[in-house]
NULORO-501473 format. One record per residue (C-alpha): residue in one letter; residue number from 1; x, y, z; chain. Coordinates in pm, 1 decimal, padded with zeros to 6 digits, m for minus. Each point is the difference from the previous one (the first is absolute). Example, Ala and Ser with C-alpha at 12.3 -4.5 7.8 and 13.67 -1.06 7.14 Angstrom:
<seros>
SERO rest  nr       xx       yy       zz kette
SERO    A   1  01230.0 m00450.0  00780.0     A
SERO    S   2  00137.0  00344.0 m00066.0     A
</seros>
This chain:
<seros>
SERO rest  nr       xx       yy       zz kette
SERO    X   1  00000.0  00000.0  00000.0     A
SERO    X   2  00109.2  00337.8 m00122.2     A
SERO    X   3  00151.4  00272.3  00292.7     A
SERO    X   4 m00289.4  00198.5  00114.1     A
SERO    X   5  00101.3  00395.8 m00177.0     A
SERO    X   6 m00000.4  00171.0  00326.4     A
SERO    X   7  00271.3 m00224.0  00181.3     A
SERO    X   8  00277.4  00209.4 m00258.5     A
SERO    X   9 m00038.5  00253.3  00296.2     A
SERO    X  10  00224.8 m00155.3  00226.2     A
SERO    X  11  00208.7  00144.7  00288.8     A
SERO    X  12  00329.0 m00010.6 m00218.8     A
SERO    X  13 m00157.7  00226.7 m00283.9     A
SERO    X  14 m00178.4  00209.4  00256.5     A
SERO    X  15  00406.3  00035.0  00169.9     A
SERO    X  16  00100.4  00068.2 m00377.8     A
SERO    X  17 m00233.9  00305.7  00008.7     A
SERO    X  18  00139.6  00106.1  00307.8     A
SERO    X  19  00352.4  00006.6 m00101.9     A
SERO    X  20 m00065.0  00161.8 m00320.6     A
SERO    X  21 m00241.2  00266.4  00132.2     A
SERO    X  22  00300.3  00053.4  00264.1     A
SERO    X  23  00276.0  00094.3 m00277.5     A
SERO    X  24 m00238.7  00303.0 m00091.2     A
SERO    X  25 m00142.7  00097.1  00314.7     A
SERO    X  26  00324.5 m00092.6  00278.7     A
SERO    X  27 m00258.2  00045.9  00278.3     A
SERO    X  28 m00196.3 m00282.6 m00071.6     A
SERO    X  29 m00071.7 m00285.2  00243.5     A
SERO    X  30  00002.4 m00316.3 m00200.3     A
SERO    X  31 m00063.0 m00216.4  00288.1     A
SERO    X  32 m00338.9  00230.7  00098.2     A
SERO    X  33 m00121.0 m00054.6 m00336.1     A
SERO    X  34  00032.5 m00380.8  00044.1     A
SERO    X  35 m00168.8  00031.1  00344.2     A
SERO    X  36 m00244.6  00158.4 m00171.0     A
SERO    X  37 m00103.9 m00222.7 m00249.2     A
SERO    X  38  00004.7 m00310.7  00182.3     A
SERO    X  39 m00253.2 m00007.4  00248.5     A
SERO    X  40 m00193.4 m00258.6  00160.8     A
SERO    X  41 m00235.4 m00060.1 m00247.2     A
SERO    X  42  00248.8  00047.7 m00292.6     A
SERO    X  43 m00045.3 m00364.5 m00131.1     A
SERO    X  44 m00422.4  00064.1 m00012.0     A
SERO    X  45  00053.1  00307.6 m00254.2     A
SERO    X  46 m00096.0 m00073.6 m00391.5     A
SERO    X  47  00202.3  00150.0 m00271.6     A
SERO    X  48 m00123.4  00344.6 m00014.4     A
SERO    X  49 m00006.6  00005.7  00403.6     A
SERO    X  50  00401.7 m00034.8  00013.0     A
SERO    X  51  00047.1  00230.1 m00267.3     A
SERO    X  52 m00229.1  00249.0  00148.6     A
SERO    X  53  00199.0 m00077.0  00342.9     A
SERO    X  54  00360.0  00089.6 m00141.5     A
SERO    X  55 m00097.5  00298.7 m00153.2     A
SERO    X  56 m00161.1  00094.2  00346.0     A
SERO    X  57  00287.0 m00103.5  00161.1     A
SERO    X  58  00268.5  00231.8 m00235.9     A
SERO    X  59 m00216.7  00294.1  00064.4     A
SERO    X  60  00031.9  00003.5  00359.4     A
SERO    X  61  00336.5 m00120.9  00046.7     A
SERO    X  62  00093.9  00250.6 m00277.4     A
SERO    X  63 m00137.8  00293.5  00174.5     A
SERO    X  64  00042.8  00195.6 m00293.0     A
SERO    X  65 m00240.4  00267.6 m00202.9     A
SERO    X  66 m00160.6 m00171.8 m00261.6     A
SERO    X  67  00219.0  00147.8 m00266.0     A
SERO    X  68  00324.7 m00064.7  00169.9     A
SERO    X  69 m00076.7 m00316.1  00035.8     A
SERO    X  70 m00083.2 m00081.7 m00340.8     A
SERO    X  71  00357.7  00206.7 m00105.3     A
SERO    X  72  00148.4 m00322.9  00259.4     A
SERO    X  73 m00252.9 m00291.5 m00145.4     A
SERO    X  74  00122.2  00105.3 m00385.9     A
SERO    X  75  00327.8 m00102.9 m00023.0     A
SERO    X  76 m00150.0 m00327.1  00245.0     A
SERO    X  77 m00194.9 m00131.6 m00268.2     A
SERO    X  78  00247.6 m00101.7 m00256.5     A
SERO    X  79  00093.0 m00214.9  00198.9     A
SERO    X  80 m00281.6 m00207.8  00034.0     A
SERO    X  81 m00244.9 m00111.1 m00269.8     A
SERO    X  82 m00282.1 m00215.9 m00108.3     A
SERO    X  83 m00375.5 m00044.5  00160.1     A
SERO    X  84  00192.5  00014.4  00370.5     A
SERO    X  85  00147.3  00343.6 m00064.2     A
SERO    X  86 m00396.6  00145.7 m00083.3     A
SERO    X  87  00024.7  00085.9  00392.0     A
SERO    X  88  00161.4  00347.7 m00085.5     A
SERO    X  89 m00301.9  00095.9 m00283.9     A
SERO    X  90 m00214.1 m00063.0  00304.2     A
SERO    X  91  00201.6  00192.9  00241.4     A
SERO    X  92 m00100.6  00294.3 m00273.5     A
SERO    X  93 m00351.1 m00141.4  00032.2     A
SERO    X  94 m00012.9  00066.4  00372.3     A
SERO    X  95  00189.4  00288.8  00079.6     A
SERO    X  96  00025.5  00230.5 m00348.1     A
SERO    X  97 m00363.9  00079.9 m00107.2     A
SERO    X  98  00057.5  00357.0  00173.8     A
SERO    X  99  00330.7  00036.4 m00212.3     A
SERO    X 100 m00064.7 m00061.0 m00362.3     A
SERO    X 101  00310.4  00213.9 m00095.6     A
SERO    X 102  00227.9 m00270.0  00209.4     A
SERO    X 103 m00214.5 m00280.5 m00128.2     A
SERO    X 104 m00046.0 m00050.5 m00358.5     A
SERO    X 105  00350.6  00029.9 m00033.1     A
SERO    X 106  00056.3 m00274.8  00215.1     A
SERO    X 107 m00243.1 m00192.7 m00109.3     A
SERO    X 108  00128.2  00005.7 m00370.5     A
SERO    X 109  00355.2 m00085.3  00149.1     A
SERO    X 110 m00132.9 m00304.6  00230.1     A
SERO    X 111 m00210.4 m00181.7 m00279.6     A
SERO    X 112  00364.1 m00024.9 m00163.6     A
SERO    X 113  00095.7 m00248.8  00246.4     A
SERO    X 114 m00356.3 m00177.6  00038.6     A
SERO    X 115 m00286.0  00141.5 m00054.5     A
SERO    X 116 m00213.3  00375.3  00145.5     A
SERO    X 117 m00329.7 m00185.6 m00179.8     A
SERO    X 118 m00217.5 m00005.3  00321.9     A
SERO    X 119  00167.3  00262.4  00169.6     A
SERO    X 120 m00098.3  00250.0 m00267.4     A
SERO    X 121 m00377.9 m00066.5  00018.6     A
SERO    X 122 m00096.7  00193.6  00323.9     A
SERO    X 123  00144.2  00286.9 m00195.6     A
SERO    X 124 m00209.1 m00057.8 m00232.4     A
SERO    X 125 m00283.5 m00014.5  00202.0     A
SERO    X 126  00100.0  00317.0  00131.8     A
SERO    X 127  00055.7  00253.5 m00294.1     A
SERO    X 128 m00126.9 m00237.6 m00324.2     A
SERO    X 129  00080.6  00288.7 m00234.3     A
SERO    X 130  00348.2  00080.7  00148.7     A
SERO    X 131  00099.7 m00324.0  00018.5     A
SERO    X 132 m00061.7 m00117.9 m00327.5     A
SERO    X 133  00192.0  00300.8 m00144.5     A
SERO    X 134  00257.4 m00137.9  00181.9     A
SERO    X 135  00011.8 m00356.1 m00131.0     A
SERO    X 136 m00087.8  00148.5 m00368.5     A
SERO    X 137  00342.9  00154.6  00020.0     A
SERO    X 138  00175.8 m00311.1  00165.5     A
SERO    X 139 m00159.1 m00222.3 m00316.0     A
SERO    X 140  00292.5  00235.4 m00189.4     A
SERO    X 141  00273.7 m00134.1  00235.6     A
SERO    X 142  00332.2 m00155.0 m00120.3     A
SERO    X 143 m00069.6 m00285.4  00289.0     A
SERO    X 144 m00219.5 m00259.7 m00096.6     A
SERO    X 145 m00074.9 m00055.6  00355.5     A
SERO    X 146 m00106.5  00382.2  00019.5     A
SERO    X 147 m00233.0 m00079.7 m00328.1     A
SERO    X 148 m00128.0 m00295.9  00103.3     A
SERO    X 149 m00102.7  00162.2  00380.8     A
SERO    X 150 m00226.3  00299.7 m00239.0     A
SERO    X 151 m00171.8 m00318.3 m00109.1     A
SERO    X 152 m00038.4 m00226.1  00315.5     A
SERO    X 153 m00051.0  00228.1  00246.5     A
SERO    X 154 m00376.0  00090.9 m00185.3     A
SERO    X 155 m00132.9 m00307.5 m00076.6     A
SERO    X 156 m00323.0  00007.8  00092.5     A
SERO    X 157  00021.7 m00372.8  00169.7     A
SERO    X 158  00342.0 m00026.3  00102.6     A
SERO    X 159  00045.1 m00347.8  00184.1     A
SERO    X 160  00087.1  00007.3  00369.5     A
SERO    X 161 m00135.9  00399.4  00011.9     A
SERO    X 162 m00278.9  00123.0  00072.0     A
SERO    X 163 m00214.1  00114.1 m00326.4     A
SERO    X 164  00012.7  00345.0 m00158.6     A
SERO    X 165 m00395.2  00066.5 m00011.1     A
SERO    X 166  00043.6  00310.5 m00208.4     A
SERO    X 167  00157.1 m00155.6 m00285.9     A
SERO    X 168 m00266.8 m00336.0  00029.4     A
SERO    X 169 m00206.9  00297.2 m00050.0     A
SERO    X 170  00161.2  00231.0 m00224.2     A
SERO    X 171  00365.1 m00123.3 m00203.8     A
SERO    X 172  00016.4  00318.1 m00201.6     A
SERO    X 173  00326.0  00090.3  00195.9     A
SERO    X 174  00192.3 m00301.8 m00040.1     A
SERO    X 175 m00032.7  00006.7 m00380.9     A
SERO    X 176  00260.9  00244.2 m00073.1     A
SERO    X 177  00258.2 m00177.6  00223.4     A
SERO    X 178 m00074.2 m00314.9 m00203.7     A
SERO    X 179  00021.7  00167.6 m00335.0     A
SERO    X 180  00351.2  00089.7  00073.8     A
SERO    X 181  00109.5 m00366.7  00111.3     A
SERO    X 182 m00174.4 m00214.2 m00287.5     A
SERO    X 183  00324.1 m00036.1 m00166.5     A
SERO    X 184  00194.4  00036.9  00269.7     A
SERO    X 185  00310.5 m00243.3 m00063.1     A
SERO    X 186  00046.2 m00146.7  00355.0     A
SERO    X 187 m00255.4 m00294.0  00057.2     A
SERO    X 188 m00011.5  00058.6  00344.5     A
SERO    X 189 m00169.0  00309.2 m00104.2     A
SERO    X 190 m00180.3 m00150.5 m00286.0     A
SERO    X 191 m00168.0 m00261.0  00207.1     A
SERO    X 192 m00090.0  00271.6  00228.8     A
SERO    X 193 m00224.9  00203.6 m00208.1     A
SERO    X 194 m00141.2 m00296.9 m00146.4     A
SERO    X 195 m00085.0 m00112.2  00352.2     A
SERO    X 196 m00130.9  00340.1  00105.8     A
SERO    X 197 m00223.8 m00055.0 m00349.5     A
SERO    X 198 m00159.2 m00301.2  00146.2     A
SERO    X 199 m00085.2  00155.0  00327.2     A
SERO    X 200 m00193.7  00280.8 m00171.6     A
SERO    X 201 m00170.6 m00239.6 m00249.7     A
SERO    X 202 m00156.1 m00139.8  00312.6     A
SERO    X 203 m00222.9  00269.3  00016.8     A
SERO    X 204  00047.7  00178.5 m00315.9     A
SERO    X 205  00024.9 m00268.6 m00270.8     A
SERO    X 206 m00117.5  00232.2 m00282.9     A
SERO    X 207  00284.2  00242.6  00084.4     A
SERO    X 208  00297.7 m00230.2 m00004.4     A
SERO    X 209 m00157.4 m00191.7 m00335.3     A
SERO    X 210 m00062.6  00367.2 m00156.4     A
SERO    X 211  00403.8  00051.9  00100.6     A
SERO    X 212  00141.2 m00297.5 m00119.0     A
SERO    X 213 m00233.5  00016.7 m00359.6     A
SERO    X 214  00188.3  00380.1 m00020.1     A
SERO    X 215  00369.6 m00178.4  00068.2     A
SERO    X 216  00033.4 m00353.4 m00118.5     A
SERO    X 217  00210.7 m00037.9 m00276.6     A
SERO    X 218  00210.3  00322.1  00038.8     A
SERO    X 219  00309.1 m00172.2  00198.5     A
SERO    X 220  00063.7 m00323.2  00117.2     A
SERO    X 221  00067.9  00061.1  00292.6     A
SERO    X 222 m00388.9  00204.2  00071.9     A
SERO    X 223 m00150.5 m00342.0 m00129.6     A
SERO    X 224  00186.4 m00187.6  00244.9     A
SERO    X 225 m00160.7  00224.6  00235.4     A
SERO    X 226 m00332.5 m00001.5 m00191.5     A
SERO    X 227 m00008.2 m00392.6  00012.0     A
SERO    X 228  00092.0 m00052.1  00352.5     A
SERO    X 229 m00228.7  00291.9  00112.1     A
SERO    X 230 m00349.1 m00195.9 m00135.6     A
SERO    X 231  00086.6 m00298.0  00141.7     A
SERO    X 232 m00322.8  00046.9  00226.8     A
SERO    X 233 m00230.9  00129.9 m00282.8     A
SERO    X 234  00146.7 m00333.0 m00175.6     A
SERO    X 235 m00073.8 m00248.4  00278.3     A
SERO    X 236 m00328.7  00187.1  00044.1     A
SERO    X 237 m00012.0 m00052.1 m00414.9     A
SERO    X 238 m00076.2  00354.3 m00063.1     A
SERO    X 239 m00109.3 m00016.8 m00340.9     A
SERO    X 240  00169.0  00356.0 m00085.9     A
SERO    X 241  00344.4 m00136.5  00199.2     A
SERO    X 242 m00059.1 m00314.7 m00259.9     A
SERO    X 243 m00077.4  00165.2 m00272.7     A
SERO    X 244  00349.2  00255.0  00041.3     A
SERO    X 245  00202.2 m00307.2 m00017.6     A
SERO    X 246 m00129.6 m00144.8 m00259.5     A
SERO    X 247 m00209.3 m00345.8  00170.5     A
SERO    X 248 m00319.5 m00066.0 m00263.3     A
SERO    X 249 m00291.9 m00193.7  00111.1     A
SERO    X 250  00093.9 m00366.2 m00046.6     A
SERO    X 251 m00206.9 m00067.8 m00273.0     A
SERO    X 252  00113.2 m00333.6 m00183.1     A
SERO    X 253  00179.1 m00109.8  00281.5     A
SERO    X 254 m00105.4 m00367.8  00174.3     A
SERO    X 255  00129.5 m00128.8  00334.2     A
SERO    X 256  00071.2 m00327.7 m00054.2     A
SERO    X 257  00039.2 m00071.4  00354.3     A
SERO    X 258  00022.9  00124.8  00337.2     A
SERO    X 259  00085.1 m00158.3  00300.3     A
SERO    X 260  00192.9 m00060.7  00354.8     A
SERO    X 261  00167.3 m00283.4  00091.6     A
SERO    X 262 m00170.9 m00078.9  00309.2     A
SERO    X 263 m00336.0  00000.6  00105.8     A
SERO    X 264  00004.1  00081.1  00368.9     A
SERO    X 265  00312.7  00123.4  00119.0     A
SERO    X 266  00128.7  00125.1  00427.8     A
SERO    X 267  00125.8  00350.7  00102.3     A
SERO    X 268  00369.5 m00033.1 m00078.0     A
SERO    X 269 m00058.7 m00208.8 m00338.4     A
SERO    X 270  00045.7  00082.4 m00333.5     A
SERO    X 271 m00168.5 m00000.7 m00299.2     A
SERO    X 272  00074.5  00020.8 m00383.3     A
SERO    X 273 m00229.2  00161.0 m00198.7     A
SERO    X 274  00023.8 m00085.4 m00361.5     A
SERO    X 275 m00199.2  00155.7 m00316.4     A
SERO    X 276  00043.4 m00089.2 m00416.8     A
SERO    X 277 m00120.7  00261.0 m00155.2     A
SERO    X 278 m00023.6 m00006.3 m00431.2     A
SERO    X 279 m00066.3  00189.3 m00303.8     A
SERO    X 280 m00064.2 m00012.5 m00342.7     A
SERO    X 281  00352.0  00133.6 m00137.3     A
SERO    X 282  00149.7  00180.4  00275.8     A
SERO    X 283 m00099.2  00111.7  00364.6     A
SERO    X 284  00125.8  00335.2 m00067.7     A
SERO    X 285 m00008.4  00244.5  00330.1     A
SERO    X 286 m00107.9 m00154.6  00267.7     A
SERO    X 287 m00028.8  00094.7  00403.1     A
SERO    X 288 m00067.4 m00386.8  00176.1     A
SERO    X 289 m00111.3  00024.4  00366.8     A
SERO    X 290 m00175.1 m00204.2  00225.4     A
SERO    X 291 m00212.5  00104.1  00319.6     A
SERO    X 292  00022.7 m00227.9  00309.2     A
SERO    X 293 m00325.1  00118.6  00204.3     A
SERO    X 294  00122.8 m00068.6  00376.5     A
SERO    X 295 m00272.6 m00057.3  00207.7     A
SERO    X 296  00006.0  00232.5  00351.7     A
SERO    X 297 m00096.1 m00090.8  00309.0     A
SERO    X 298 m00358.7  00104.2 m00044.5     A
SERO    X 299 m00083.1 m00240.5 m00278.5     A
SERO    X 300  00071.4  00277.8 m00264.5     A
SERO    X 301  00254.5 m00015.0 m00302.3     A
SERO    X 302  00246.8  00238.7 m00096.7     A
SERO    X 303  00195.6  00046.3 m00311.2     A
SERO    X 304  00362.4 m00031.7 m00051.4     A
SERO    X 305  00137.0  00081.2 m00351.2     A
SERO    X 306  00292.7 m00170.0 m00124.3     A
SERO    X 307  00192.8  00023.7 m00296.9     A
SERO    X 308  00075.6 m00315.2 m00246.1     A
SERO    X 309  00243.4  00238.6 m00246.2     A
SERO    X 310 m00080.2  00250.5 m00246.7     A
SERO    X 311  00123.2  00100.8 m00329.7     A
SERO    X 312  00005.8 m00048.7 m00377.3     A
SERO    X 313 m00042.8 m00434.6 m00057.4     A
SERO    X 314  00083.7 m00112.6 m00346.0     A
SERO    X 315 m00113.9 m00338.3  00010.9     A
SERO    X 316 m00404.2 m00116.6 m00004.7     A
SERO    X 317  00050.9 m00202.9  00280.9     A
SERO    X 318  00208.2  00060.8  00384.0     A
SERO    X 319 m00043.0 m00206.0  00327.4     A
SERO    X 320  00023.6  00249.1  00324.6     A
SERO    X 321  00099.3 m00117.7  00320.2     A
SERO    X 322  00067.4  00144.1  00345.8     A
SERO    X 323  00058.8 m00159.4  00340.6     A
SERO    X 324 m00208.7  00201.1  00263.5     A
SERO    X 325  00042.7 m00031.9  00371.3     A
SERO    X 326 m00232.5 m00064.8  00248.5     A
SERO    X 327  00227.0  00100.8  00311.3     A
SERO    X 328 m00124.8  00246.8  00224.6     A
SERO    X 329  00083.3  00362.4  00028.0     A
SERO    X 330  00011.2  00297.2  00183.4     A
SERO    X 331 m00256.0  00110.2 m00215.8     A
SERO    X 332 m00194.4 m00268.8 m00114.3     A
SERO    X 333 m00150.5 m00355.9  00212.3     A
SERO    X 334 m00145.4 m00279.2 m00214.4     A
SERO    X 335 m00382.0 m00041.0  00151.9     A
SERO    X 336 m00132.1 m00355.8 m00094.0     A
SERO    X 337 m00223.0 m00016.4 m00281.9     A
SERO    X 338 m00023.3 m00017.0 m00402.2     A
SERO    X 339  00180.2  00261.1 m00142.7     A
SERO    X 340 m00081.6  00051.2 m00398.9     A
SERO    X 341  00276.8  00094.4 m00224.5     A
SERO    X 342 m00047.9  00185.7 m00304.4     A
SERO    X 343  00186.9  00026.2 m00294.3     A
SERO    X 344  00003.4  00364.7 m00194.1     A
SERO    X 345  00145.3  00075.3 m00350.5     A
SERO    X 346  00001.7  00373.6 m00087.9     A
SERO    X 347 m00253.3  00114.4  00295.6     A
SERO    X 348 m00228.5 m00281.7 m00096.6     A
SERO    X 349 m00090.3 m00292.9  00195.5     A
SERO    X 350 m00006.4 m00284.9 m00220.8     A
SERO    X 351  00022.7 m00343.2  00235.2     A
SERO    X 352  00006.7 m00077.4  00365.6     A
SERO    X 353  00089.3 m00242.7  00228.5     A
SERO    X 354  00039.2 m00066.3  00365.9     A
SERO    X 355  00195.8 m00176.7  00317.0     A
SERO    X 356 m00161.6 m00115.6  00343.5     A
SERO    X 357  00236.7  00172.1  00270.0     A
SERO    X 358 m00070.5 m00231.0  00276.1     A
SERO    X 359  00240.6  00185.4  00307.4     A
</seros>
C-alpha cells in the first residue's frame, strides 16, 4: 500500500525548514518551530491539517511582519519543491490577503517551485476583477509554471479546492487567459487550459463547444487542447462534441458480438469485455465505448463510461477487448446485483450485455 501524502511532513523536513529559514533570519529558533509542529495530536492531523500547522507554526516562531517574512521565506523555497513545498502558497493564503502588493509577487515566485493554484483562489474571491488582471498578465510569463498558475488557479472546479461559484456562474473572465495559452508550447500548460475547459463545460457546454468550433484546426497544439477538453461532452456523447470530431451515426455498422467472459463475477475479480464490430468496406471513424451500470446501495444503477479506442479503422471487421476490474475503491464499492453493460459506437447504443456481481 502506497505512503499516505501527508506523512512527507516529517520532523526531518520540518528541521530542514528550520535551518534554512535560520540562514536568512539568524534569530530563528529551529527547535521552537519543531516544538511547534509536533504536538500531541500531530499523528491525528490529515494532509491539509499539517500543512496548515507548519505554516502556523513559521508565523509565530518567525515573529516577523508579514512582508519581512515573506523577503526570509523567498530565498527558502528553492529549496524545497513538489506538492510538500505548497505549505508556503498557503502561508500567503493565511497571512497576505491584507498585502496584495507583497503577495502576488510571491505567489508567482512560489508556484515556480510547486504550485500557488489554491492559494490564489481566496484572492480571487476577494477582488475577481483585480485578480484576474493579474493572472491575464502572468499567462504572458516566460515561466511555464507562472502560465500554467493564470490557468489553474481559475478553474471553476479545481480538485481538492473549494469551487469558484462565480465562474460556475459566469466564465466570461477566464476566456481571455485561455486564449493566450491555447498554443502555449509547455504541456503542463496545455493540459491545463484544456482541463480548466472541461470544468466550465460542466455548466456551460455550449460555450466551450462554441470555443473549440472557433479554434480547432488552427494549431496542433489548440486541438490537443480541444480534444482533451470535450472529453466529458464525449462520454456524455454530446452530439455537437461528436459531430466536431468527426464520429457519424453508425449507420451500416453490425455488432457481431458482444460479450464478458464471466457471468457472475466477486468484488476484487475481473472481467474482459469483448465486442466484434463489422462493416461493409471499412469501419471508418469510430469512438467504441461501453457503459458498466454499477448498481448503488439503494437498488439504483449508475453509469460508468469507458473507452474501447477511437480513431480512423481501415478494415470492415476489429475485435475490442479490455480487462476491467472489479476491486474496490476509494471511490467506488461493488453492491450485489446485475449490472447491464452496454456497448456504444459513435454516441449510439447498439448492443448490451450484463454480469451478476454477487459480493
Amino acid at each position: 500500500m502506497a505512503e499516505p501524502l501527508k506523512n512527507v511532513y516529517t520532523r526531518e523536513f520540518v528541521e530542514s525548514i528550520g535551518k534554512h529559514i535560520s540562514e536568512q533570519h539568524s534569530r530563528f529558533d529551529c527547535s521552537a518551530l519543531v516544538n511547534s509542529v509536533f504536538t500531541n495530536d500531530w499523528d491525528a492531523l490529515e494532509l491539509k491539517a499539517r500543512m496548515t500547522r507548519i505554516c502556523s507554526s513559521i508565523h509565530a516562531t518567525l515573529k516577523l511582519p508579514y512582508a519581512e517574512a515573506i523577503a526570509v521565506l523567498n530565498n527558502v523555497v528553492p529549496h524545497f519543491g513538489s506538492y510538500e513545498a505548497m505549505l508556503f502558497p498557503e502561508f500567503i493564503q493565511a497571512y497576505g490577503l491584507d498585502d496584495w502588493e507583497t503577495s502576488l509577487p510571491a505567489l508567482a515566485h512560489f508556484t515556480q517551485y510547486s504550485s500557488s493554484e489554491f492559494a490564489v483562489r481566496p484572492y480571487i474571491e476577494q477582488d475577481p476583477e483585480r485578480m484576474m488582471a493579474q493572472m491575464l498578465t502572468w499567462a504572458d510569463s516566460d515561466n511555464y509554471h507562472v502560465r500554467r498558475l493564470a490557468s489553474e488557479g481559475c478553474r471553476p472546479r479545481l480538485p481538492w479546492a473549494p469551487a469558484l461559484p462565480a465562474f460556475k456562474q459566469d466564465p466570461g473572465a477566464i476566456f481571455p487567459i485561455l486564449e493566450k495559452l491555447k498554443c502555449d508550447d509547455e504541456d503542463y500548460v496545455r493540459r491545463s487550459v484544456a482541463n480548466n475547459l472541461n470544468d466550465i463545460s460542466k455548466d456551460h457546454p455550449d460555450l466551450v463547444l462554441k470555443w473549440c468550433q472557433d479554434n480547432i484546426g488552427q494549431h496542433k497544439h489548440t486541438d490537443w487542447i480541444i480534444k482533451h477538453a470535450c472529453r466529458g461532452l464525449l462520454k456524455e456523447s454530446h452530439p455537437i462534441a461528436l459531430a466536431l470530431f468527426g464520429y457519424q451515426a453508425p449507420h451500416g455498422l453490425s455488432v457481431a458480438s458482444f460479450s464478458v467472459n464471466k457471468t457472475e463475477i466477486s468484488e476484487g475479480d475481473h472481467l474482459q469485455v469483448s465486442a466484434s464490430i463489422a462493416a461493409p468496406e471499412k469501419l471508418g471513424k469510430l469512438r467504441v465505448e461501453y457503459i458498466v451500470h454499477y448498481i448503488k446501495a439503494n437498488g439504483s444503477a449508475s453509469p460508468k463510461v469507458f473507452i474501447f479506442s477511437e480513431g480512423e479503422f481501415a478494415e470492415a471487421r476489429k475485435l475490442f477487448t479490455r480487462r476491467h476490474s472489479f476491486e474496490r475503491m476509494t471511490t467506488r464499492v461493488h453492491y450485489p446485483g446485475e449490472h447491464k453493460i452496454e456497448l456504444r459506437v459513435n454516441g449510439w447504443v447498439l448492443a448490451e450485455t450484463s454480469v451478476l456481481v454477487t459480493g
